[in-house]
C-alpha positions as CSV (number, residue, x, y, z in Angstrom):
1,X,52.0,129.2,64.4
2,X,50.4,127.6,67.3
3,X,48.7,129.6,70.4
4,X,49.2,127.6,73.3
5,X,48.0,129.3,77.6
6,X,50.7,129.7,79.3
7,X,49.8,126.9,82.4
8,X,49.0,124.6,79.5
9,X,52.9,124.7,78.1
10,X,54.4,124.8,81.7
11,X,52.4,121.0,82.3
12,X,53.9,119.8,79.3
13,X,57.0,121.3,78.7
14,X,58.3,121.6,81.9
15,X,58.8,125.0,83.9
16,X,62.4,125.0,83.7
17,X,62.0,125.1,79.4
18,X,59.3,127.1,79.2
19,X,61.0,130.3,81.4
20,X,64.4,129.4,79.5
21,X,63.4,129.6,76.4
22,X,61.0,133.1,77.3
23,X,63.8,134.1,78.8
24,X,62.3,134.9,82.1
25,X,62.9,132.9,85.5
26,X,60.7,130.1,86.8
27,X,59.5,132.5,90.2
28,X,58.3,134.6,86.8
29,X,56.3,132.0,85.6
30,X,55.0,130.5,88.7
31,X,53.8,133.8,90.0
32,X,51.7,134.7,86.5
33,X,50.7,130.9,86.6
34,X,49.5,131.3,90.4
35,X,47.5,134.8,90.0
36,X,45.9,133.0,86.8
37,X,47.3,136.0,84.3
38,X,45.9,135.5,80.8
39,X,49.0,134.9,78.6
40,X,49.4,132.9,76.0
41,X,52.8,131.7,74.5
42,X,53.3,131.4,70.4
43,X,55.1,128.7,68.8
44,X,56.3,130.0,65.5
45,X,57.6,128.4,62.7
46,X,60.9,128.4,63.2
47,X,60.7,126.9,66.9
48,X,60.9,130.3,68.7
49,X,58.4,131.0,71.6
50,X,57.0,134.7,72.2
51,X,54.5,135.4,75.0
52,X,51.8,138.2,74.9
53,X,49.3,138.6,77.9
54,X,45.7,139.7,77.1
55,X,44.3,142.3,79.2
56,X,40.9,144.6,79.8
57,X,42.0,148.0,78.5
58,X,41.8,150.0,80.4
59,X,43.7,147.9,82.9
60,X,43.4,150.0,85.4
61,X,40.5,150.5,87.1
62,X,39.5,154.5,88.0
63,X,39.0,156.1,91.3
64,X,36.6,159.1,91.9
């Protein structure tokens, strides 16, 4: 299995392949691209892609 960022796939692969084959739409991935979200996208063995973003727990900050 190979971890690849998410902005590092879409300049190789191609925007159109990388959100077909998450099964998301390009707007999807330009928009987590654009507000720099931390995901990264495995490659498995078997040629499937899975995405998982990394995030601060919590995530959301608290207000007094």
């Amino acid at each position: 299995m190979q971890k690849i960022q998410l902005s590092e796939l879409v300049s190789t692969k191609g925007l159109a392949a990388v959100s077909r084959a998450l099964g998301v739409s390009p707007p999807a991935i330009h928009k987590a691209i654009s507000v720099n979200r931390n995901i990264f996208v495995t490659v498995r063995d078997d040629g499937t892609w899975v995405a998982e973003e990394v995030r601060p727990f919590p995530s959301q900050k608290k207000t007094a």
